[in-house]
C-alpha positions in Angstrom: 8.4 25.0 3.5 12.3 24.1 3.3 10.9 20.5 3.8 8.5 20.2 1.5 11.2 21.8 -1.4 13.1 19.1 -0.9 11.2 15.9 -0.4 9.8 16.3 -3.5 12.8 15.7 -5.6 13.7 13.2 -2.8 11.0 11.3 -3.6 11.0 11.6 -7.4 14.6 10.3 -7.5 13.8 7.4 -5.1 10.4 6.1 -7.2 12.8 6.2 -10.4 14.7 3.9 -9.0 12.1 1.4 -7.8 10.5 1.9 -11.1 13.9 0.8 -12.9 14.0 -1.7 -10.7 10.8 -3.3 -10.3 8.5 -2.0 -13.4 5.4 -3.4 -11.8 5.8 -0.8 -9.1 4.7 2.3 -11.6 1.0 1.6 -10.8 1.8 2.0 -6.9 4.1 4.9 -7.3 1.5 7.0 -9.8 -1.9 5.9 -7.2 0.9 7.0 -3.7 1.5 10.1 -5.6 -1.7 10.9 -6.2 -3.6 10.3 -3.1 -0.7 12.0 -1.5 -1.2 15.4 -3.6 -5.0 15.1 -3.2 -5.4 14.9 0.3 -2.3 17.8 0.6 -4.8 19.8 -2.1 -8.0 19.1 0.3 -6.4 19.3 3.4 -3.8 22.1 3.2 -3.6 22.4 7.0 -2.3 18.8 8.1 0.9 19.5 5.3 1.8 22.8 7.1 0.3 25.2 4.9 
């Protein structure tokens, strides 16, 4: 659980970067980050939950 508490926000600062950076990159970020949180939300038991 400490993990997950903290890659989150790990992540988050890390894609605002990329996104200052390269602006194109929003549409990649927003689909990872979504894919990401639905297969966690469907498959609770690969994230360690």
């Amino acid at each position: 659980m400490t993990t997950v508490v903290f890659l989150q926000p790990l992540l988050a600062l890390i894609s605002g970067v990329l996104i200052l950076i390269f602006p194109r990159l929003l549409n990649y970020v927003i689909a990872g980050y979504l894919i990401l949180f639905g297969l966690a939300g469907l498959f609770p038991q690969i994230f360690g939950a």
